[in-house]
Backbone bond lengths (Angstrom), bond angles and torsions (degrees), N, CA, C in turn:
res aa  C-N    CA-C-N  psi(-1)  N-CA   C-N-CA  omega(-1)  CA-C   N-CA-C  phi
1 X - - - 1.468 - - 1.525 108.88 -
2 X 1.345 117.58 120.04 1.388 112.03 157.45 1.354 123.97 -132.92
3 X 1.216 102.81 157.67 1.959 127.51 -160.79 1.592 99.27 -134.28
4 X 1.197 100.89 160.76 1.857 112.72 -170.52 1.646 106.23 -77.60
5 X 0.861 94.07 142.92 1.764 99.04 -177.80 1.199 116.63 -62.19
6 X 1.206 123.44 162.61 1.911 105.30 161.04 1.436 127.54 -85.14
7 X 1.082 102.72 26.04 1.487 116.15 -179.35 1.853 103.45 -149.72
8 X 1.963 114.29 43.78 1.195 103.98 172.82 0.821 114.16 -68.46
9 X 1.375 111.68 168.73 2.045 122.69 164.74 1.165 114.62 -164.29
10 X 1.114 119.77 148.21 1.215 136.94 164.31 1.697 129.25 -103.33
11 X 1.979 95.11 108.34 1.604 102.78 -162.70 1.492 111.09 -97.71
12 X 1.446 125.61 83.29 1.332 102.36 168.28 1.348 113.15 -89.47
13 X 1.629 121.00 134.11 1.315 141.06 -165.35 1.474 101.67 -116.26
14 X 1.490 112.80 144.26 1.580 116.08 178.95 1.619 89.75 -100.76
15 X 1.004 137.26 116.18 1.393 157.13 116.49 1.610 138.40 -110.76
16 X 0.772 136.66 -125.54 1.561 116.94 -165.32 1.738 101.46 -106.70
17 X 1.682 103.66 20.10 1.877 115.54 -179.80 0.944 94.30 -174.82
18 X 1.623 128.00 134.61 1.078 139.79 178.64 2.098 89.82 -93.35
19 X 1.398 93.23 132.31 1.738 107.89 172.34 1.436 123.41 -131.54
20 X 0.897 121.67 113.97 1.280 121.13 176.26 1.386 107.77 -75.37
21 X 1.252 129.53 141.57 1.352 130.80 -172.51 1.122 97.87 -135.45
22 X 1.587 116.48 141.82 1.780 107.99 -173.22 1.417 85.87 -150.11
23 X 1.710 120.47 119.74 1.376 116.09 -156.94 1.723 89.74 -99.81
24 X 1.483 119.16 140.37 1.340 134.03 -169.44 1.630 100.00 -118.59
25 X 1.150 106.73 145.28 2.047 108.46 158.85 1.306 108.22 -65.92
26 X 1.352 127.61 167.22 0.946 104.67 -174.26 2.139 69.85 -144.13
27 X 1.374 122.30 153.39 1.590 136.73 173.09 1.166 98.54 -86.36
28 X 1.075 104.04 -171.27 1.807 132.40 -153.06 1.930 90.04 -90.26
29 X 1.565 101.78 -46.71 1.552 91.38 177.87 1.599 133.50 -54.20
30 X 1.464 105.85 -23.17 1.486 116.27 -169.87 1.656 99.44 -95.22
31 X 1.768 126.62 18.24 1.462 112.44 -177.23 1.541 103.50 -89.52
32 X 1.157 133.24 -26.17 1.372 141.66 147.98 1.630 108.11 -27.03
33 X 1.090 138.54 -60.74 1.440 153.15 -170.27 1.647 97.08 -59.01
34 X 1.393 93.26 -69.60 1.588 123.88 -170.70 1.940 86.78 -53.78
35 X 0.720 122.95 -82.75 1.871 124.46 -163.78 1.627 96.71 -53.16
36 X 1.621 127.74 -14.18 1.439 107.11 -176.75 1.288 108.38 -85.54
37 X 1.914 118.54 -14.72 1.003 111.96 -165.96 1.797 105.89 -104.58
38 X 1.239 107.46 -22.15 1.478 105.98 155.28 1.875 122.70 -53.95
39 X 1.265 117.85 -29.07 1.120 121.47 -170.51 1.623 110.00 -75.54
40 X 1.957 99.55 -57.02 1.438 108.74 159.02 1.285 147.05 -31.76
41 X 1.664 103.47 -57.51 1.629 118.88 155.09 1.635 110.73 -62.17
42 X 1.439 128.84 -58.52 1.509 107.49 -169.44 1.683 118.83 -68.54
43 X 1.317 102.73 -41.97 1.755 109.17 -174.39 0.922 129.82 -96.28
44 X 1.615 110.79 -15.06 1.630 107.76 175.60 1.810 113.48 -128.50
45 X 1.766 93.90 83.60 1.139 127.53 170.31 1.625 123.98 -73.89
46 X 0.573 141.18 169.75 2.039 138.94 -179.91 1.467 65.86 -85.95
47 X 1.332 150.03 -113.03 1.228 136.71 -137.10 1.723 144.15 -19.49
48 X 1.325 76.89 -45.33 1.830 109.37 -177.52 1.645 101.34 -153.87
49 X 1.614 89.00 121.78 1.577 109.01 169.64 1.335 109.55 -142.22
50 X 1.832 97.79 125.32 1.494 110.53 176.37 1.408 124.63 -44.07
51 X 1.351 138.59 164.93 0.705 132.20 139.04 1.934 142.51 -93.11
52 X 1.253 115.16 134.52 1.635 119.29 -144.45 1.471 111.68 -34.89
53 X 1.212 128.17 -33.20 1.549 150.43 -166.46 2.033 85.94 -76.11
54 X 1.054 130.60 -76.67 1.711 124.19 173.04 0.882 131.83 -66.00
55 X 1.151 116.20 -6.47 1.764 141.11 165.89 1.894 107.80 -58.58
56 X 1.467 97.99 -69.46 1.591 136.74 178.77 1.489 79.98 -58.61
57 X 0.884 168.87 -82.72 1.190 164.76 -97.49 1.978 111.79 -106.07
58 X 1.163 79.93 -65.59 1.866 94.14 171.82 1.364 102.57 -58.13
59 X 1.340 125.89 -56.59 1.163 128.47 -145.41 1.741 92.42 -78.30
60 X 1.168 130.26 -23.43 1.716 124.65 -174.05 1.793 78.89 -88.64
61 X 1.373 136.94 -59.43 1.355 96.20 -163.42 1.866 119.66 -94.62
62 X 1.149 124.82 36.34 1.151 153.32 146.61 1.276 86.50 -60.58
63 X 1.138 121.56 -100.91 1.528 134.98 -167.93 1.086 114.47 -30.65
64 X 1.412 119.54 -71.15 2.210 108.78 171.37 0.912 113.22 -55.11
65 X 1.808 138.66 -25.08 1.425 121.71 172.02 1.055 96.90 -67.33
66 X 1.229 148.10 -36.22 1.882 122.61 -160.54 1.606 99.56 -90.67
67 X 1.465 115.09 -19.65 1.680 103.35 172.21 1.379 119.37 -86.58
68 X 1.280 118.39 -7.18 1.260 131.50 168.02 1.563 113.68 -67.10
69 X 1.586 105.94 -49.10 1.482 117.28 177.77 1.227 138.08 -90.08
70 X 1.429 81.31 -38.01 2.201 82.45 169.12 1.504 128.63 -94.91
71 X 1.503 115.89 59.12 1.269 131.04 -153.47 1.319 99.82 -97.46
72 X 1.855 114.45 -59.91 1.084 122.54 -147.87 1.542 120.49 -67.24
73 X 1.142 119.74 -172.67 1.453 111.08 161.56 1.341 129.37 -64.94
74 X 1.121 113.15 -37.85 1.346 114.32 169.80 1.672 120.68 -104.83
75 X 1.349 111.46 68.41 0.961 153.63 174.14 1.637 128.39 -118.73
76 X 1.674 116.49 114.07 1.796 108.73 152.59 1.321 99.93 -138.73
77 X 1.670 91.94 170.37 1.382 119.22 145.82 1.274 119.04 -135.72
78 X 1.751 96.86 144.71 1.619 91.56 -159.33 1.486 102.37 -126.61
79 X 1.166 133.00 -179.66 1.921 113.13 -161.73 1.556 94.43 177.50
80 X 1.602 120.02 133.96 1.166 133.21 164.90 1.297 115.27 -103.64
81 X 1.365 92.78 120.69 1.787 101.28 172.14 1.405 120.61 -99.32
82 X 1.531 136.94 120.53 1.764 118.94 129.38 1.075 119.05 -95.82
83 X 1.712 114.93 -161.37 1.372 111.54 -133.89 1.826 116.17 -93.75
84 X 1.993 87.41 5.27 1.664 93.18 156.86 1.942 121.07 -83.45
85 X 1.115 112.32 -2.63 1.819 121.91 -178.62 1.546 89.16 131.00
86 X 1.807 88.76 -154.31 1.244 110.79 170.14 1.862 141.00 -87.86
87 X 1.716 88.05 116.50 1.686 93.19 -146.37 2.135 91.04 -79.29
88 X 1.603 129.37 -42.17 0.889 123.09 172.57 1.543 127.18 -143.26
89 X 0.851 125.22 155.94 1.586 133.05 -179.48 1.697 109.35 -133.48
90 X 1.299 91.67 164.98 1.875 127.22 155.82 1.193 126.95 -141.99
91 X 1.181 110.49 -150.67 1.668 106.72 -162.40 1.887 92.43 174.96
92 X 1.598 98.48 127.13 1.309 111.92 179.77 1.572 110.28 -139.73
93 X 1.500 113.38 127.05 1.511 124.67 -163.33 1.721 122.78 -140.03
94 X 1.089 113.90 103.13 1.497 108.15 170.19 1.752 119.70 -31.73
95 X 1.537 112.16 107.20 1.638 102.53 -169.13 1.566 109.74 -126.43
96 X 1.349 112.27 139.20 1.619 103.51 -165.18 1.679 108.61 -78.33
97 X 0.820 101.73 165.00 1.710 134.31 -161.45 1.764 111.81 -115.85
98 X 0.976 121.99 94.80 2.040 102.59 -175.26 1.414 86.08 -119.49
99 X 1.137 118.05 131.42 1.039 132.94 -155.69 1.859 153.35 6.43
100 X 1.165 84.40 43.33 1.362 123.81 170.48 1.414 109.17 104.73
101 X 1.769 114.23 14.41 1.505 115.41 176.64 1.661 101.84 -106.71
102 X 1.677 111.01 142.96 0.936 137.12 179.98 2.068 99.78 -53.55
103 X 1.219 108.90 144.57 1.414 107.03 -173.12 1.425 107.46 -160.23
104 X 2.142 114.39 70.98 1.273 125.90 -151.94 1.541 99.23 -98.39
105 X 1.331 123.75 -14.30 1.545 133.74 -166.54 1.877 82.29 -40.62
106 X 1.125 100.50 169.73 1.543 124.59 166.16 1.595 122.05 -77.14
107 X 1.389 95.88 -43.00 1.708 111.13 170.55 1.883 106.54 -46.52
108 X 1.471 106.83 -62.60 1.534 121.45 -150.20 2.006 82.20 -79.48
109 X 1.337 104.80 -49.43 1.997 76.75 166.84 0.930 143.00 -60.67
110 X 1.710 115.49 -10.34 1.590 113.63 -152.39 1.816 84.90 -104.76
111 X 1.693 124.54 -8.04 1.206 137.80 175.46 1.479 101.49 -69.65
112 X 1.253 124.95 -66.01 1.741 131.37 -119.17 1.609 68.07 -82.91
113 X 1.466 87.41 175.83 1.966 118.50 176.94 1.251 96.21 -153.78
114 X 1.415 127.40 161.43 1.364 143.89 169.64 1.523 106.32 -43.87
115 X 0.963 125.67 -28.72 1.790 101.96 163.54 1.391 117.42 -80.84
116 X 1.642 120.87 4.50 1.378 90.06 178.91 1.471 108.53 -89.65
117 X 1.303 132.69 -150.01 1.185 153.79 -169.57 1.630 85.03 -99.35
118 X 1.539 93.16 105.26 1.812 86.72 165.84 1.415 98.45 -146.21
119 X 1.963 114.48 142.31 1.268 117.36 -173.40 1.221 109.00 -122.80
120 X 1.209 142.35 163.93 1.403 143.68 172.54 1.561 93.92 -56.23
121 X 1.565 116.32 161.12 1.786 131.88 167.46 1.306 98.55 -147.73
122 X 1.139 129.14 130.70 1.178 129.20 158.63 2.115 112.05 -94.98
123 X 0.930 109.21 140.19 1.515 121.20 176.63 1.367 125.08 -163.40
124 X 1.390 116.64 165.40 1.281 122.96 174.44 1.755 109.00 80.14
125 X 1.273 111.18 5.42 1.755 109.71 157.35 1.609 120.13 -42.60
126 X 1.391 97.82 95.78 1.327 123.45 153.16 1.670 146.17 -88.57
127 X 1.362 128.37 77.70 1.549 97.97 173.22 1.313 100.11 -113.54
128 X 1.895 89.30 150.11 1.825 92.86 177.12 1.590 110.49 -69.41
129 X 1.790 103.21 170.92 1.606 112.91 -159.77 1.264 101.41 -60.01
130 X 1.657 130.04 -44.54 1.549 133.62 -155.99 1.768 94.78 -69.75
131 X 1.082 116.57 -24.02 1.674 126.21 -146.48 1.695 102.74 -87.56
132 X 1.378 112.88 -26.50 1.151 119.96 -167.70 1.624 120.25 -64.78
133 X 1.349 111.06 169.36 1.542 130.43 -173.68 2.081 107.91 46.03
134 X 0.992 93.14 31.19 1.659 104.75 174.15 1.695 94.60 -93.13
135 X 1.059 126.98 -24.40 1.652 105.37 -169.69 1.549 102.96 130.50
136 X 1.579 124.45 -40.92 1.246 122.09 -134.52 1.296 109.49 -73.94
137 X 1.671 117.92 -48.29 1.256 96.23 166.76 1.094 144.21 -40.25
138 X 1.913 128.53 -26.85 1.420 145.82 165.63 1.661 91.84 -59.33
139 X 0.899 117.39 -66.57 1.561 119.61 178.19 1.796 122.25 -14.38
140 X 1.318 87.19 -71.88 1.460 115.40 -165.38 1.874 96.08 -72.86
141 X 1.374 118.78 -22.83 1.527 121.57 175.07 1.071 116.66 -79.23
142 X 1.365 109.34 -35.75 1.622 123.99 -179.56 2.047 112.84 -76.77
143 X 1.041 115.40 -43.94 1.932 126.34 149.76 1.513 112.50 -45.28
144 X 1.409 113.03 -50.97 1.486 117.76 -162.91 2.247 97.51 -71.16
145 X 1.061 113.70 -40.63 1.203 154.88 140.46 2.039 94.62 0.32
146 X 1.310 79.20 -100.02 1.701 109.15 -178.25 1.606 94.13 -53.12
147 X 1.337 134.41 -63.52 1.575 107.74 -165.51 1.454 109.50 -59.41
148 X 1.640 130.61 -28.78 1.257 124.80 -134.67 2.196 73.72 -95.94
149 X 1.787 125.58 -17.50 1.193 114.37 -177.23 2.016 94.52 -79.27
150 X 1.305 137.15 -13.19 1.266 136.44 -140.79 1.802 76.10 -110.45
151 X 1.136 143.70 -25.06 1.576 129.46 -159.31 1.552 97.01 -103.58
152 X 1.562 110.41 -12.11 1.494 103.90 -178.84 1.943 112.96 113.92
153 X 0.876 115.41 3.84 1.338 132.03 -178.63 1.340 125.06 -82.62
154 X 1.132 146.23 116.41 1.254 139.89 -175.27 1.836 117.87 -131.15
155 X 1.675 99.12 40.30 1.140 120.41 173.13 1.407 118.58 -146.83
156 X 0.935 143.84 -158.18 1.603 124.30 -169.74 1.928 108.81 169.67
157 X 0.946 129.88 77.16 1.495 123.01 178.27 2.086 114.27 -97.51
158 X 1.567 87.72 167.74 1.519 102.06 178.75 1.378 115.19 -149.87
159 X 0.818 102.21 173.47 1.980 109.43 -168.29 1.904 101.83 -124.20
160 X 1.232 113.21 110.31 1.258 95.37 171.40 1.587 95.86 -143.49
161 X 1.495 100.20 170.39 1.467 114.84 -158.72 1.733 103.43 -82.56
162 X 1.330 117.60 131.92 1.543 112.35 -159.36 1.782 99.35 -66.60
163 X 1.632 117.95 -24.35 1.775 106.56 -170.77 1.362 92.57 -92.41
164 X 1.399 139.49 20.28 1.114 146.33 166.66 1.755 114.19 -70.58
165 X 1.401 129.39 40.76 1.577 131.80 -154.59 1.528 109.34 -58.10
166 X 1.560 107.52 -29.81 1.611 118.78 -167.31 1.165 87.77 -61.22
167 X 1.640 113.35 -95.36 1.215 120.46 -178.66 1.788 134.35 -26.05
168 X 1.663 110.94 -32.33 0.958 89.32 -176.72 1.965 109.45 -99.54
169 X 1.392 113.67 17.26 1.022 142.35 158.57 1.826 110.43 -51.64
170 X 1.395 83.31 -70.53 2.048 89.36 173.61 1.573 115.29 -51.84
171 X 1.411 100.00 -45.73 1.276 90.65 -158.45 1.331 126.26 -77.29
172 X 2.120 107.85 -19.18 0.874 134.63 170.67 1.784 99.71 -63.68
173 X 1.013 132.41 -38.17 1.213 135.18 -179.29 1.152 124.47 -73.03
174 X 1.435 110.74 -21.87 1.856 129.13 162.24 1.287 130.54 -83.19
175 X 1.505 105.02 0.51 1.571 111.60 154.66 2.029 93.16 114.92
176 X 1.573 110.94 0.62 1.318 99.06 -169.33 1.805 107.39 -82.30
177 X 1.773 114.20 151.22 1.530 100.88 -179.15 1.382 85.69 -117.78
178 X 1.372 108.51 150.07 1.534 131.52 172.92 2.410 100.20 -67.02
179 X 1.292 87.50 96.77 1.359 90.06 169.10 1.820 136.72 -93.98
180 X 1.495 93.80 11.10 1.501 115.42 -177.20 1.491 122.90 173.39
181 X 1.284 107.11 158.92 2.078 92.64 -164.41 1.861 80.23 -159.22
182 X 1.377 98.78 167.47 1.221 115.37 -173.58 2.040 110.63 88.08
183 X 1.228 113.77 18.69 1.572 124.27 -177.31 1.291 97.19 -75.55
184 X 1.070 127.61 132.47 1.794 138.21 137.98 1.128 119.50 -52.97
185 X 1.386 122.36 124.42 1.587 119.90 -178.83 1.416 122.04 -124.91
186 X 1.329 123.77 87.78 1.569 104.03 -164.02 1.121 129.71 -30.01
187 X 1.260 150.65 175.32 1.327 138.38 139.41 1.818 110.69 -166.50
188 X 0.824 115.01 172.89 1.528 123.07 169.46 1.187 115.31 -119.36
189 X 1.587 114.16 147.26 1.725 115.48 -169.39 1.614 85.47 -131.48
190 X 1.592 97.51 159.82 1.249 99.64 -159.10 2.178 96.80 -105.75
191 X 1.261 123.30 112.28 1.111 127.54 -169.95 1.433 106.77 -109.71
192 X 1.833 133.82 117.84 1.269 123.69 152.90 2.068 92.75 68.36
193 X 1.167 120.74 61.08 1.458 120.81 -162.26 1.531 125.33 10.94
194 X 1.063 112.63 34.42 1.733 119.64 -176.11 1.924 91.69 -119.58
195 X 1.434 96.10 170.72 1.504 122.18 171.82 2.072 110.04 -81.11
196 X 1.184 106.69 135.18 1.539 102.28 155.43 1.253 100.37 -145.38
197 X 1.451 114.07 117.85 1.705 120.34 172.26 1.664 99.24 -69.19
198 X 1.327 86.88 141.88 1.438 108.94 179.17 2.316 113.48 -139.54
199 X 0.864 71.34 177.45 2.124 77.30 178.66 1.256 90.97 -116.05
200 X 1.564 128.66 176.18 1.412 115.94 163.79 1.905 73.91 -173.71
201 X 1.549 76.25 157.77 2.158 90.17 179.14 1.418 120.56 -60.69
202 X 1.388 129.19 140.43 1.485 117.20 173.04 1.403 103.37 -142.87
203 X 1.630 98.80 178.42 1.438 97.02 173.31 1.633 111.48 -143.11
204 X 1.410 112.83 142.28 1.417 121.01 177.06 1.589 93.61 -77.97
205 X 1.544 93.04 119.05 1.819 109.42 169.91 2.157 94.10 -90.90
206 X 1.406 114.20 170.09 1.121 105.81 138.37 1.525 104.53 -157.58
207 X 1.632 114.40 -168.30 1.364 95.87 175.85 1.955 92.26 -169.23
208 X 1.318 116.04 146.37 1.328 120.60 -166.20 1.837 93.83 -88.95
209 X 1.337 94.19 135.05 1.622 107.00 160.18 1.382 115.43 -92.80
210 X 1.021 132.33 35.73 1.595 129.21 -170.16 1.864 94.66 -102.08
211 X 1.350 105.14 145.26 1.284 112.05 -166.79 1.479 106.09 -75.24
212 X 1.414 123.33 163.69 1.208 123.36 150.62 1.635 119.92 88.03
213 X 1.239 131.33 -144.34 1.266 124.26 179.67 1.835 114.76 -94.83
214 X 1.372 105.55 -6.78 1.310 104.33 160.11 1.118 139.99 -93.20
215 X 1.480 105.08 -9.74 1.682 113.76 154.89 1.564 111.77 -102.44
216 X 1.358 123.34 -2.54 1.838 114.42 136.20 1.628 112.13 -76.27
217 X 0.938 117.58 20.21 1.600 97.37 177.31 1.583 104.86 -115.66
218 X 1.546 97.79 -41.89 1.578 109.57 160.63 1.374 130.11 -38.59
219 X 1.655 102.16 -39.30 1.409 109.96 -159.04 1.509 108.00 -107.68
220 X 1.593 101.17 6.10 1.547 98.02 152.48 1.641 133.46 -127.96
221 X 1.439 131.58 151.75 0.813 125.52 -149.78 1.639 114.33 -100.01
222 X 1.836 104.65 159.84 1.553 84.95 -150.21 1.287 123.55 -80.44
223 X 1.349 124.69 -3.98 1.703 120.52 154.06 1.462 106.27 -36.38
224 X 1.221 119.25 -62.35 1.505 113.82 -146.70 1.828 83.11 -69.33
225 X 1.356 116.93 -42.16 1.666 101.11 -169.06 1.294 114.03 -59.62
226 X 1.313 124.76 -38.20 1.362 129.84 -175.63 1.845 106.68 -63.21
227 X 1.379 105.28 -46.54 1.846 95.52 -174.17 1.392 104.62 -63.22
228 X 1.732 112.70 -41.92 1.513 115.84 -154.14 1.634 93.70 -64.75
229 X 1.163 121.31 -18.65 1.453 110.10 -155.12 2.101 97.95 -98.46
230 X 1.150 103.69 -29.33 1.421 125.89 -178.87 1.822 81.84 -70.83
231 X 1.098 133.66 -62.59 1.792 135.21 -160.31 1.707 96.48 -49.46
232 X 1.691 97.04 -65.81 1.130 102.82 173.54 1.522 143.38 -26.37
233 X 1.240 88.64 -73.72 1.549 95.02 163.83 1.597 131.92 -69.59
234 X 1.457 112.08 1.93 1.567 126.91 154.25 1.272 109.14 -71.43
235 X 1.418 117.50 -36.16 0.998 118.83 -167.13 1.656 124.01 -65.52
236 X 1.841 84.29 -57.47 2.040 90.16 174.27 2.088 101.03 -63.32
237 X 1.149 107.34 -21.40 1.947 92.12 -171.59 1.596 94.36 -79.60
238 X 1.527 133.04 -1.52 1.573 113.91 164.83 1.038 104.94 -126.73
239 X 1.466 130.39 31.84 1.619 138.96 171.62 1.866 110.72 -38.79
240 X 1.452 97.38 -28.77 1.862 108.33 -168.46 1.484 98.96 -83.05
241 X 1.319 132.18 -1.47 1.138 112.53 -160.23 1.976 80.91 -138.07
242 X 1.109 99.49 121.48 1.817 117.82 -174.96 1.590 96.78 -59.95
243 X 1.254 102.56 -56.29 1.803 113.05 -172.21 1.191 112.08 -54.57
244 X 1.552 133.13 -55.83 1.460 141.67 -172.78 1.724 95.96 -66.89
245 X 1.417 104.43 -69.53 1.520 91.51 -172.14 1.585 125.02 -53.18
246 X 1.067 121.89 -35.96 1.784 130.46 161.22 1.511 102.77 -44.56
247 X 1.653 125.41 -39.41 1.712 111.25 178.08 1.159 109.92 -80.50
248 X 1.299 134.35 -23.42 1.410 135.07 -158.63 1.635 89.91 -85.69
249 X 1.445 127.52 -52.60 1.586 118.40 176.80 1.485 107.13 -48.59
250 X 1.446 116.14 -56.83 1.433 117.31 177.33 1.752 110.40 -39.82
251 X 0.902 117.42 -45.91 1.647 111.91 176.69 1.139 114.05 -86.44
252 X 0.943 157.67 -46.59 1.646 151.54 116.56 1.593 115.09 33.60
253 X 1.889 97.25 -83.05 1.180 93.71 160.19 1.568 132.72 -64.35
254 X 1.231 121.31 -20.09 1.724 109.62 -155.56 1.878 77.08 -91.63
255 X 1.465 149.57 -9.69 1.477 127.23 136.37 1.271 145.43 -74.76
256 X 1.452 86.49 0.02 2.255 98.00 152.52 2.102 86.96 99.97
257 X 1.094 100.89 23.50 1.902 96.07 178.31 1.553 110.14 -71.50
């Protein structure tokens, strides 16, 4: 069964196809769908392709991990469809915190209760290969976004893999700041078409949902505040001179002021 998220939208993007993207919830029945297309996009690359026997394999426990995890109340998954299925998804989950370290294992969730320290996570960003540079992933960040503002949250983190540059490109571009590095991230690499679990480096992004100029102030980091504010104030001391003050905006902006 699916119903509109609380953070639907509709993205039409000018790139080489105009798409409307209209991000939906997606139930516990559609995580099967959702884990076939995570499996598709991560492992079966023209480079490296599973073979059907480890394929079948990931893809059933893909699936109990997301029914394992996206149970609670403060829990989604959210997924854009056209009229070939489902081209991408995510997944957003209240996750406990023990002392200010992230604690996503299944064990430490199936523990915590509403008194512990629990923060929004976003994970499991998927779009398939054909589907890409349409917007959707911004999409599906911007929904994931809105539920984690609808549960009461006004902070928002993610886990992404540090040689991950694309991705952490977007996200860096969505207002998220890298609040820690050196994370272990499970994962599996695909060797000789079989599975080999591996760890690999990551980094906790996060980023404030608070409206207005105090969740832009949050969501930038303090180099850029310190120059922009140093530019700035070059700026009003050569306000008399058209030329100087026109460079000082020019640098301003090229530090995101």
């Amino acid at each position: 069964m699916e119903r509109r998220s609380a953070g639907q939208r509709t993205c039409v993007c000018a790139a080489r196809k105009r798409v409307d993207a209209e991000v939906v919830s997606l139930g516990p029945g559609r995580y099967s769908e959702v884990a076939g297309l995570m499996v598709d996009s991560f492992y079966q690359t023209d480079d490296n392709r599973l073979l059907s026997g480890p394929a079948r394999r990931l893809l059933t426990e893909q699936a109990a991990d997301m029914k394992s995890r996206f149970t609670g109340r403060q829990s989604a998954v959210l997924g854009v469809r056209d009229e070939t299925g489902l081209v991408a998804a995510a997944g957003v989950v209240a996750t406990p915190f023990i002392d200010g370290q992230m604690r996503p294992s299944l064990a430490d969730m199936k523990r915590a209760s509403m008194a512990d320290d629990l923060r929004p996570v976003v994970s499991n960003v998927v779009v398939r290969s054909d589907a890409r540079r349409r917007g959707l992933a911004k999409a599906l960040m911007r929904a994931c976004e809105d539920e984690a503002r609808e549960w009461g949250y006004d902070k928002i983190w993610l886990v992404v893999l540090e040689k991950n540059r694309g991705a952490r490109k977007l996200y860096k571009k969505l207002g998220y700041r890298i609040e820690s590095r050196g994370v272990e991230v499970p994962k599996y690499e695909v060797v000789s078409g079989g599975l080999n679990a591996t760890r690999l480096n990551g980094l906790i992004m996060r980023k404030s949902l608070k409206p207005g100029l105090a969740g832009a102030l949050e969501n930038t980091d303090p180099l850029t505040l310190v120059l922009g504010a140093g530019l700035l104030a070059a700026g009003v001391a050569v306000s008399r001179d058209p030329a100087l003050l026109a460079r000082a905006m020019q640098l301003a902006a090229a530090v995101g002021v």
